[in-house]
Residue frames relative to the residue before (quaternion, step in Angstrom):
aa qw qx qy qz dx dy dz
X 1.0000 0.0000 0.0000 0.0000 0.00 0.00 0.00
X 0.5685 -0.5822 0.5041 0.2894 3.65 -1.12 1.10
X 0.4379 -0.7386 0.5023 0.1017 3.67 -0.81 0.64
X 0.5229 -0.6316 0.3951 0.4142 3.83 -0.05 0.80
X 0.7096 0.3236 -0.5128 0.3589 3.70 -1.74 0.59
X 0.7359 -0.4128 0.4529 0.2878 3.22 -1.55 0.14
X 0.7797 -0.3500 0.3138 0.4137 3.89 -1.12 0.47
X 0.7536 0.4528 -0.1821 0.4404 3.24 0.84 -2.17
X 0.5737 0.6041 -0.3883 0.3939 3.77 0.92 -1.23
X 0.7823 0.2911 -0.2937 0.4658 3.73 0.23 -1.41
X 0.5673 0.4775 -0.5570 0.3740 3.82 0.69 -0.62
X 0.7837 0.5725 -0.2194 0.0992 3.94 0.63 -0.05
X 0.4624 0.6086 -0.2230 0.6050 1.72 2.77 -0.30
X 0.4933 0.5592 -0.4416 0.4990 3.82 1.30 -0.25
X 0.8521 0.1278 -0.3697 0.3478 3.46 0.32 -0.41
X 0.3079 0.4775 -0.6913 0.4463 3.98 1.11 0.32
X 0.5926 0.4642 -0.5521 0.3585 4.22 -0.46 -0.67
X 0.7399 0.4741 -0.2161 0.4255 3.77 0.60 -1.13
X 0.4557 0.6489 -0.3404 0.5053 3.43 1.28 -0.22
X 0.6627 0.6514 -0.0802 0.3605 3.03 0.59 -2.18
X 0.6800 0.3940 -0.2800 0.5512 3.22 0.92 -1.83
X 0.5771 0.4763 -0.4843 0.4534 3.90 0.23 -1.30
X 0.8825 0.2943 -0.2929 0.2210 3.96 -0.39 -0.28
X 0.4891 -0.6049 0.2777 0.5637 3.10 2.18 1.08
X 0.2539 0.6319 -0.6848 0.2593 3.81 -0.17 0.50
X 0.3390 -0.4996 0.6884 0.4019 3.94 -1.26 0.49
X 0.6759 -0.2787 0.5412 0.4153 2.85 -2.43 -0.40
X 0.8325 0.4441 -0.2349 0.2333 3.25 0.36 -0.80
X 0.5161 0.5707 -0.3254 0.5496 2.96 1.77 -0.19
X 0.7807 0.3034 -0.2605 0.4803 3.73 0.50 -0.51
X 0.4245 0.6247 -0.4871 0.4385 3.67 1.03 0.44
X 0.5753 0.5454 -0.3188 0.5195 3.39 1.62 -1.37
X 0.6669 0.5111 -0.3190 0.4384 3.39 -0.02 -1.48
X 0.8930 0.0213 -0.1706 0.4159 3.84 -0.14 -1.01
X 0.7392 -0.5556 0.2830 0.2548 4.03 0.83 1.31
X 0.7058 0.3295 -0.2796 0.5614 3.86 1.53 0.62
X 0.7258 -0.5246 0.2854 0.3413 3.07 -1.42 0.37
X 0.6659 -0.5437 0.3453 0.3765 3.04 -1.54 0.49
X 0.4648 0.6557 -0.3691 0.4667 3.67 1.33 -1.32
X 0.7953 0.3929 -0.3208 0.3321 3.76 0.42 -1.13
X 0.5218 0.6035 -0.3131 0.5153 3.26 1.46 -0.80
X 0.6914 0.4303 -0.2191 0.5374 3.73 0.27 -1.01
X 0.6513 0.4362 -0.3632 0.5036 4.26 0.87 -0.70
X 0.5305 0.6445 -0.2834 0.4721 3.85 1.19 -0.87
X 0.6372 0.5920 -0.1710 0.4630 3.54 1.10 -1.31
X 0.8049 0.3875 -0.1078 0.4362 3.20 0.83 -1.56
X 0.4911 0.5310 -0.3572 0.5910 3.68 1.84 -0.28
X 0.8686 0.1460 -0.3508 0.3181 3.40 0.14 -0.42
X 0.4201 0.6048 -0.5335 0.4160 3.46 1.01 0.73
X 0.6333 0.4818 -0.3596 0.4873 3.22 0.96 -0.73
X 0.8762 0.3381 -0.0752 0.3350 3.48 0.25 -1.54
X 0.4970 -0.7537 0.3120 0.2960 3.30 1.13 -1.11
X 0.3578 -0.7072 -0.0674 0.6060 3.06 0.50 0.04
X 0.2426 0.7610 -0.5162 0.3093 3.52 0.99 0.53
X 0.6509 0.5414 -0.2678 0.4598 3.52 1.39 -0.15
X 0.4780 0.5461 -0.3582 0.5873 3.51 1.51 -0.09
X 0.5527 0.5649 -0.4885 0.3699 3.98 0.14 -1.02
X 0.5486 -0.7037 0.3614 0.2708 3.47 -1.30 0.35
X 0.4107 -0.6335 0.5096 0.4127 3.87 -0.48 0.64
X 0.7286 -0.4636 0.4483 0.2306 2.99 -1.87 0.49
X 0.3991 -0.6217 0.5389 0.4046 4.22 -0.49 0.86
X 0.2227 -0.8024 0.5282 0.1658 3.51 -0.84 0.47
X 0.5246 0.4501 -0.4867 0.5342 3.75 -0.50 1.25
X 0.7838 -0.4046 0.2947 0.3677 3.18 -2.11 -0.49
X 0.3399 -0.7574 0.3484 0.4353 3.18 -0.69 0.58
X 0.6062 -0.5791 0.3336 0.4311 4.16 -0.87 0.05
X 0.3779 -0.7743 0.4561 0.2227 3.27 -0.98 0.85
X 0.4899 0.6195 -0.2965 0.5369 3.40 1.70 0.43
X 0.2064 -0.7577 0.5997 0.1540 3.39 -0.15 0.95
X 0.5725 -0.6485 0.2977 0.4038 3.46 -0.98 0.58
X 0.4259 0.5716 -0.5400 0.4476 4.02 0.87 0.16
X 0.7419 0.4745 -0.2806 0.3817 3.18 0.66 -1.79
X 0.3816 0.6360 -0.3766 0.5550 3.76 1.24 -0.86
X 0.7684 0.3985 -0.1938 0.4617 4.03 -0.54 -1.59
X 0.7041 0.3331 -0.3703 0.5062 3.56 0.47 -0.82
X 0.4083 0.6824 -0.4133 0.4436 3.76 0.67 -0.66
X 0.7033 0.2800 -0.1778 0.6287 3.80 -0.43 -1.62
X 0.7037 0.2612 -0.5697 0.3348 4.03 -0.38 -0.48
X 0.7557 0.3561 -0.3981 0.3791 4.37 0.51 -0.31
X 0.5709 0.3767 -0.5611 0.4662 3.30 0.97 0.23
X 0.5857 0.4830 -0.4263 0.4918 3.98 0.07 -0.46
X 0.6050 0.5848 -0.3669 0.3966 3.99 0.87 -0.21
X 0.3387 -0.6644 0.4110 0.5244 3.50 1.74 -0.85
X 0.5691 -0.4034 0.5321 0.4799 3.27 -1.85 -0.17
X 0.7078 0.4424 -0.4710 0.2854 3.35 -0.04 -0.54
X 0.5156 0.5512 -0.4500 0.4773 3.92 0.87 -0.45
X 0.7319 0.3985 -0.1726 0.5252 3.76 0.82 -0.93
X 0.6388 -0.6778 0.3253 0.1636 3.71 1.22 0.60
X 0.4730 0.5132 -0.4482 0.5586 3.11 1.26 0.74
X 0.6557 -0.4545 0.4544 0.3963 3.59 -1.65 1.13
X 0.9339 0.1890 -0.0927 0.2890 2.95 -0.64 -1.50
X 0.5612 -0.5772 0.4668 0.3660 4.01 -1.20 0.35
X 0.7598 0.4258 -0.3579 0.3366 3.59 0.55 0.41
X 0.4503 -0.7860 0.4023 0.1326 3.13 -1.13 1.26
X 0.1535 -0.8344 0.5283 0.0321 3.75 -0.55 1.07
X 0.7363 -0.4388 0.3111 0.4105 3.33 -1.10 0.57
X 0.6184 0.6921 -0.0919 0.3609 3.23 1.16 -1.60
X 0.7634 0.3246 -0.1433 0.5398 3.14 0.64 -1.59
X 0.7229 0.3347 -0.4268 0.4281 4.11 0.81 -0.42
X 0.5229 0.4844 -0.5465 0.4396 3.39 0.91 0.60
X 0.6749 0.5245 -0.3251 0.4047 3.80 0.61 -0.20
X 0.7201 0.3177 -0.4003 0.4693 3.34 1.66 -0.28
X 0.3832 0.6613 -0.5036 0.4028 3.38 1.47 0.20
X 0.6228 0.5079 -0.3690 0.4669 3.76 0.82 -1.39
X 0.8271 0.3592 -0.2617 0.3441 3.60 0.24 -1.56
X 0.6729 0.4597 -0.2787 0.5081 4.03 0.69 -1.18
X 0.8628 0.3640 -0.1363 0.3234 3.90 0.72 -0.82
X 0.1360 -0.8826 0.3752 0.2484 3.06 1.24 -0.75
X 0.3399 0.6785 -0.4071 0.5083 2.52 0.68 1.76
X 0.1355 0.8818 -0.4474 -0.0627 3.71 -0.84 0.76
């Protein structure tokens, strides 16, 4: 499982680990310090011997990319967290259906 932060966050924690190592830290001591496993600390090691550090940078997300830009994404969660009813539907409950129609109608997006 992918660890929490953003591409740029963990590519920084790969190289604070490489820091860490340069000032004689164990594996195990700097797994503590930066909250992951040793294996990752010790795989981090072995990428940039191999690669350099061009081998630390983050890989590319793999799949489609979203057609929601992240405003559009932010504005999204504020009309669904508004209810269906703010968005004109009878009933309070939200269906697959109906947040694709406010995606078509509020976003322009399909």
């Amino acid at each position: 499982m992918r660890p929490p932060g953003s591409p740029s966050q963990l590519e920084r924690r790969r190289r604070r680990a490489l820091e860490l190592h340069k000032r004689g830290l164990t594996q195990s001591a700097i797994a503590e310090q930066l909250g992951c496993a040793q294996s990752s600390v010790s795989r981090w090691g072995d990428t940039y011997q191999r690669a350099g550090p061009n081998g630390l940078a983050p890989k590319p997300i793999p799949g489609r990319p979203p057609k929601r830009s992240p405003p559009q994404q932010r504005r999204l969660v504020r009309l669904l967290l508004q209810g269906p009813l703010a968005a004109g539907y009878r009933t309070d409950l939200w269906t697959t259906q109906r947040v694709a129609e406010v995606i078509r109608r509020r976003l322009a997006v399909s």
